[in-house]
VEXDREN-2710 file (C-alpha; in Angstrom, 1 decimal):
% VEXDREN-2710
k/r/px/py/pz
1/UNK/-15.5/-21.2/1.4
2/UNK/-17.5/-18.7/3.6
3/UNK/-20.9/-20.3/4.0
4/UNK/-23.7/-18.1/5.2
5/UNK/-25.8/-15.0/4.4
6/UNK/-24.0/-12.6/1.6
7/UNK/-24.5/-9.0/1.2
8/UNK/-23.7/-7.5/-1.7
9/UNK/-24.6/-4.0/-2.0
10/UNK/-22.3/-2.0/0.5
11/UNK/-20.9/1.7/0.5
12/UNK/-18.1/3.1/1.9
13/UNK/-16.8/6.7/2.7
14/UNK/-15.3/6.4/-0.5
15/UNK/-18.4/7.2/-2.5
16/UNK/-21.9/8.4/-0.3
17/UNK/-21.3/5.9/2.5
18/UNK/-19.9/7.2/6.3
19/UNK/-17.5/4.5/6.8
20/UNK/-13.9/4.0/6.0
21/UNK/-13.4/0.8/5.0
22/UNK/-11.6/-0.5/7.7
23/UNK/-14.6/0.3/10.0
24/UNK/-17.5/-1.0/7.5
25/UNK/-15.7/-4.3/7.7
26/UNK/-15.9/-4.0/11.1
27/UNK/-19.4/-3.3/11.2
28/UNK/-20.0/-6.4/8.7
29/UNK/-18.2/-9.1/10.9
30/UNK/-20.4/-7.8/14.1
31/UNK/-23.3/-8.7/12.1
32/UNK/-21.8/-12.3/11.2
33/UNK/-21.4/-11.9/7.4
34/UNK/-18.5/-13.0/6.1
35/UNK/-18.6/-12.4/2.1
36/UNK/-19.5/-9.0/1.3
37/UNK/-18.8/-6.7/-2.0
38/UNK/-18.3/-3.4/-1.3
39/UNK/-20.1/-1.3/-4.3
40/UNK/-18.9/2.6/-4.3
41/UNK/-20.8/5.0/-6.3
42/UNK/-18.4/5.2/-10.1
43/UNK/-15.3/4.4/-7.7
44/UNK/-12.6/1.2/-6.6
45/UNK/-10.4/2.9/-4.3
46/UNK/-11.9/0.9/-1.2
47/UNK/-11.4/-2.3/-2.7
48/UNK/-7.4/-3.0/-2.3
49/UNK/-8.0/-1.5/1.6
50/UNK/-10.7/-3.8/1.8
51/UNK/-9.3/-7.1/0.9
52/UNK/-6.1/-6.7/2.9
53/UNK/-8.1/-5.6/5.9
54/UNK/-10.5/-8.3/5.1
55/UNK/-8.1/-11.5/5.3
56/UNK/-7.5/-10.4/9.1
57/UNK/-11.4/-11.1/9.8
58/UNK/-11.7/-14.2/7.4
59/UNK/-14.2/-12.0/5.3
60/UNK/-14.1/-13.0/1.5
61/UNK/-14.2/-9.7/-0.7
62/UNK/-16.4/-9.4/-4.0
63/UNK/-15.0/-6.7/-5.9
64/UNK/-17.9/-4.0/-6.9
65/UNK/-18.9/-1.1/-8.2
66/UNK/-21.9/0.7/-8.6
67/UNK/-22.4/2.9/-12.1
68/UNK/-24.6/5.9/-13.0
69/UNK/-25.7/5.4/-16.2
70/UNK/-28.3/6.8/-18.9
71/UNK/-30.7/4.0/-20.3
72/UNK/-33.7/5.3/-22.9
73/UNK/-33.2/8.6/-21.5
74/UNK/-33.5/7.9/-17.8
75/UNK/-31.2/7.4/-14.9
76/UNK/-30.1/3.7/-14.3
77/UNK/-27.8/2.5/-11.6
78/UNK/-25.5/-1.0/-12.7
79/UNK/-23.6/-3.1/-10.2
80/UNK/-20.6/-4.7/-11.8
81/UNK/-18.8/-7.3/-9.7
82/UNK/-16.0/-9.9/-9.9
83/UNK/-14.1/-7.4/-12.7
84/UNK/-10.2/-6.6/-12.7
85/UNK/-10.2/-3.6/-10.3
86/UNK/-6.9/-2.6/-11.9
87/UNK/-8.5/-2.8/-15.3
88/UNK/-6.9/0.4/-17.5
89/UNK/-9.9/0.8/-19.2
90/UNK/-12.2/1.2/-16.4
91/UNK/-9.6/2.9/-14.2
92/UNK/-9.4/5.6/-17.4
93/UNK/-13.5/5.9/-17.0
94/UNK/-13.5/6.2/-13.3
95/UNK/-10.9/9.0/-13.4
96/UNK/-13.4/10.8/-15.8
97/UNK/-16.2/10.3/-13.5
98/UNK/-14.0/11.7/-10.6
99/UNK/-13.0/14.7/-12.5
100/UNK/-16.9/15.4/-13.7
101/UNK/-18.0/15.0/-10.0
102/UNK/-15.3/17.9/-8.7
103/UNK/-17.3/20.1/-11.7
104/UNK/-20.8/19.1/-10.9
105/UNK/-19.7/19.9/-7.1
106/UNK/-18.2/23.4/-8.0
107/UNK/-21.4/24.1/-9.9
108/UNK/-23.9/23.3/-7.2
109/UNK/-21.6/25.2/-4.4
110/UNK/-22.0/28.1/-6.7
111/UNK/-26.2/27.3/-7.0
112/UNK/-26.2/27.3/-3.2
113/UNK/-23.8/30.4/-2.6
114/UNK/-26.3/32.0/-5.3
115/UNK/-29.1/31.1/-2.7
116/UNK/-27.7/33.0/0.3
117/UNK/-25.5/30.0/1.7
118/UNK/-21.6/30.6/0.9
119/UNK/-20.1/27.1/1.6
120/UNK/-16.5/26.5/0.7
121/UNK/-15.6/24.1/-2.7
122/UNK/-12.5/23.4/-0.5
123/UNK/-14.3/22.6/3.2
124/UNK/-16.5/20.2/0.5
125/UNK/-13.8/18.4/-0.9
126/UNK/-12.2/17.7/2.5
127/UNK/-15.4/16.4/3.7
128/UNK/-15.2/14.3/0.5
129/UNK/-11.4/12.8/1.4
130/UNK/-9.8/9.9/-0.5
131/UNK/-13.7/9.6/-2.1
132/UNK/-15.7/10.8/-5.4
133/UNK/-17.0/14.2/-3.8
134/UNK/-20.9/13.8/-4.1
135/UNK/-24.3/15.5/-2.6
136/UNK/-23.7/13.8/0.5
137/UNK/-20.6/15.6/1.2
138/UNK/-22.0/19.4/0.1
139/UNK/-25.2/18.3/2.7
140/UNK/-23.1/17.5/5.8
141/UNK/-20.8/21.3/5.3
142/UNK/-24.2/22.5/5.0
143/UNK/-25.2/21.4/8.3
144/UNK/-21.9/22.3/9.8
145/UNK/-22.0/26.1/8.3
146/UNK/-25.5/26.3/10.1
147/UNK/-27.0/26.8/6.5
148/UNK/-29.9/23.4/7.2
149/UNK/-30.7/21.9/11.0
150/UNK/-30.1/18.2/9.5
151/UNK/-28.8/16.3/6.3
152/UNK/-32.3/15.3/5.0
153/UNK/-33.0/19.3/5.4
154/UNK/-30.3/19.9/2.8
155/UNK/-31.7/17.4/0.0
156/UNK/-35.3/18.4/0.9
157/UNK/-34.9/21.8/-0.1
158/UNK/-32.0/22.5/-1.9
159/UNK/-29.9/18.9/-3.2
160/UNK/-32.3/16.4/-4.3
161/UNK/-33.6/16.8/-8.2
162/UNK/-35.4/19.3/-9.0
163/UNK/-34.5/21.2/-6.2
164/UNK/-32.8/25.0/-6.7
165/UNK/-29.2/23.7/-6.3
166/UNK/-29.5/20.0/-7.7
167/UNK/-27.2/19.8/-10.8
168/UNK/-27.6/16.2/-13.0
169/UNK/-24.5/14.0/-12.8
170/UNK/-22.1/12.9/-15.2
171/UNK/-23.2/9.3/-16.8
172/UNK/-22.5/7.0/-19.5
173/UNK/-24.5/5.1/-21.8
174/UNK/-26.3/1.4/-20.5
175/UNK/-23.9/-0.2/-23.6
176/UNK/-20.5/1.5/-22.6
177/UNK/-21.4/0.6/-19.3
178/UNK/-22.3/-3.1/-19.6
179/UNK/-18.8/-3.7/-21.8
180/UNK/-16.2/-2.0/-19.5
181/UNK/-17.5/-4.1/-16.8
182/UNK/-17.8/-7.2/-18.9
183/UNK/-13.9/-6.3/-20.7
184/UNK/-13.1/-6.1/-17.2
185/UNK/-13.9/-9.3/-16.7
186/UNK/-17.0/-9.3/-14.5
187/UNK/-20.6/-9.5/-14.6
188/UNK/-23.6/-7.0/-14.7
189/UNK/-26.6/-6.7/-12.7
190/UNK/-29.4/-4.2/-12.5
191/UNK/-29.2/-2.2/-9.4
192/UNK/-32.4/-2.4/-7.2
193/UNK/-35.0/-2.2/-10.5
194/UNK/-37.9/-1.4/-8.3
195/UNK/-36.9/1.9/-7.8
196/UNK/-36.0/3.1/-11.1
197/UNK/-37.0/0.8/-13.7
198/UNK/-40.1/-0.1/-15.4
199/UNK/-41.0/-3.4/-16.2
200/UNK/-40.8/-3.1/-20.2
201/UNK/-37.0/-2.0/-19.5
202/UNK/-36.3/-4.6/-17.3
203/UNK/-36.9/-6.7/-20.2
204/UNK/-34.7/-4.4/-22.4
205/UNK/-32.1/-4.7/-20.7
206/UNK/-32.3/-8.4/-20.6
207/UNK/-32.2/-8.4/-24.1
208/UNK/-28.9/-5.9/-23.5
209/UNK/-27.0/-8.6/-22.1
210/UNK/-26.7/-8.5/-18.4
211/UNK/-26.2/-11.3/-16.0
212/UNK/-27.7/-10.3/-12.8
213/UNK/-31.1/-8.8/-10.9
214/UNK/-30.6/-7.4/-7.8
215/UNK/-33.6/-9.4/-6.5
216/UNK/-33.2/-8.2/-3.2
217/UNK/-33.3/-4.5/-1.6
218/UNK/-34.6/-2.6/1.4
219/UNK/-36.9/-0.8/-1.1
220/UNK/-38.3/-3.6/-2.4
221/UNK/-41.7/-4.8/-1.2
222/UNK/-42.7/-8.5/-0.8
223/UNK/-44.6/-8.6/-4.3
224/UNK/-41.4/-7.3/-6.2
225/UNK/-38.9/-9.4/-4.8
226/UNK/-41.2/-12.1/-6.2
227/UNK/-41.8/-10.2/-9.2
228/UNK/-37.8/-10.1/-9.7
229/UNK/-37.2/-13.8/-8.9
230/UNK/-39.5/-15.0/-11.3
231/UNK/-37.7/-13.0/-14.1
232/UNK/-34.5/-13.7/-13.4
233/UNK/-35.4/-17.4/-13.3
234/UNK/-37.2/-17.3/-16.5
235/UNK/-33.8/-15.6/-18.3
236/UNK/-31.6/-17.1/-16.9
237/UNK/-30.3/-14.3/-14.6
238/UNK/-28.6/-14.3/-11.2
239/UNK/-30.1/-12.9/-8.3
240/UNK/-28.2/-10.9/-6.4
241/UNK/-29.1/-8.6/-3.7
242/UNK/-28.2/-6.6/-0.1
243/UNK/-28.8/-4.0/2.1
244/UNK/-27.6/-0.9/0.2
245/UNK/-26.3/0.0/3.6
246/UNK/-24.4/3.6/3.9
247/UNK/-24.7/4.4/7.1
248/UNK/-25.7/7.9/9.4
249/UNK/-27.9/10.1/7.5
250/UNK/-29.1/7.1/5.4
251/UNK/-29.9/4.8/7.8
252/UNK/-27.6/2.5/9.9
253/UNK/-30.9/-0.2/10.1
254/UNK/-30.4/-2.6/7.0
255/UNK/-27.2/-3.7/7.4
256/UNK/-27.8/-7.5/8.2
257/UNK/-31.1/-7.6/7.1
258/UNK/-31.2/-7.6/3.5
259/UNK/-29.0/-11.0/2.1
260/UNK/-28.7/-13.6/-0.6
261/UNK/-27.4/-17.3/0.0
262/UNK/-23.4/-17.8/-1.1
263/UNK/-25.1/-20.1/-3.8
264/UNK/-25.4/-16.9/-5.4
265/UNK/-21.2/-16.0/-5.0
266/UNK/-20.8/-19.6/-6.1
267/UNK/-23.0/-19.0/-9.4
268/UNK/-20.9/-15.9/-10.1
269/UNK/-17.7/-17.8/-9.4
270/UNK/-19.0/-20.6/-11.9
271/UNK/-19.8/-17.5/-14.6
272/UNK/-16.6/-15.3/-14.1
273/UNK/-14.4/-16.4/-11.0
274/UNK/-14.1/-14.0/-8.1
275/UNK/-13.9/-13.3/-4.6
276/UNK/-10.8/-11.9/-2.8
END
């Protein structure tokens, strides 16, 4: 058992993060944690990397994943952990997502080339690797075409929503979402609520079924974390939480900062069994 400070809310270059997984893990054992789940953006392909990489350092994986889904209309982010990573079903969806994500990227490359900046779909997709290709990607060949001075330049003006090349993502319903993780095998938690979730559909989605509030996040402010502990102690919910580290552009600051006690990875054990 590997006692200590847990984070749970970690991206790798296989999604929007800068690190491989090899190095992330890295990163993680400088800091002294040693259970971690790794949480790509609609995407497992770190995870068997991971855990073999992993047993060198005496780091205990929690298999993750981090889903864009569509709850009463708005955007909602789900952390699944603990699940079969091998799981046909969800391997089937993931595949999908990957394929919508090439199409949202060719769409926006065409926005920005409409715009006055011609970047290539292919220079994009090499940036994007092994990974789901994402905005993160289409930012950095847009700094290294000369097209924006920095990466927070390219979402300003032309990548975030609302902006003249964002195009909306591919996501599936809260229900769909909740039951391919839970057919998997795992467990469900609302990714960090005080960024996109109101309190009424916190409640909601109590009522929906899931297991988990992420409780703790580098967005949340004193008052919510309380605010968070208090309802998932009410329900009945686990608390889970991290850094939401990604690294580079997005900050390389959080990353042993932001924990939950392995209590927490025991209660999920005691729920579903995990840990790798």
């Amino acid at each position: 058992m590997n006692a200590g400070p847990v984070d749970l809310h970690l991206h790798t270059n296989r999604s929007d993060g800068v690190y491989a997984p090899r190095e992330l893990l890295d990163k993680v054992a400088g800091f002294g944690l040693r259970t971690v789940a790794i949480v790509d953006h609609d995407e497992v392909s770190a995870i068997p990397e991971a855990v073999e990489y992993a047993k060198k350092l005496g780091i205990e994986i929690i298999p993750g994943i981090e889903l864009s889904v569509i709850f009463g209309g708005y955007d909602l982010h789900l952390l699944g952990y603990c699940f079969d990573y091998e799981n046909a079903e969800l391997l089937h969806y993931l595949h999908l997502f990957r394929s919508e994500r090439v199409k949202r990227a060719e769409k926006i490359v065409d926005k920005l080339s409409d715009l006055g900046m011609p970047i290539s779909l292919e220079a994009v997709l090499e940036r994007a690797g092994q990974g789901s290709v994402g905005r993160p990607h289409i930012a950095s060949v847009l700094v290294d075409d000369g097209f924006v001075f920095s990466f927070q330049e390219a979402f300003d003006k032309y990548l975030a929503t609302g902006k003249p090349a964002y195009v909306d993502k591919y996501k599936m319903d809260v229900v769909t979402a909740l039951n391919l993780i839970k057919n998997a095998g795992g467990l469900c938690s609302v990714a960090h609520p005080g960024i996109q979730v109101s309190e009424s559909e916190l409640m909601d989605l109590v009522k929906l079924g899931i297991d988990a509030i992420e409780v703790v996040h580098p967005k949340h402010s004193d008052e919510q974390t309380r605010f968070y502990r208090k309802v998932a102690s009410e329900n009945g919910l686990l608390q889970t939480g991290g850094s939401d580290f990604h690294g580079g552009p997005k900050g390389e600051d959080a990353l042993g900062r932001f924990t939950v006690d392995y209590e927490v990875v025991l209660q999920m054990k005691a729920l579903v069994g995990c840990g790798l």
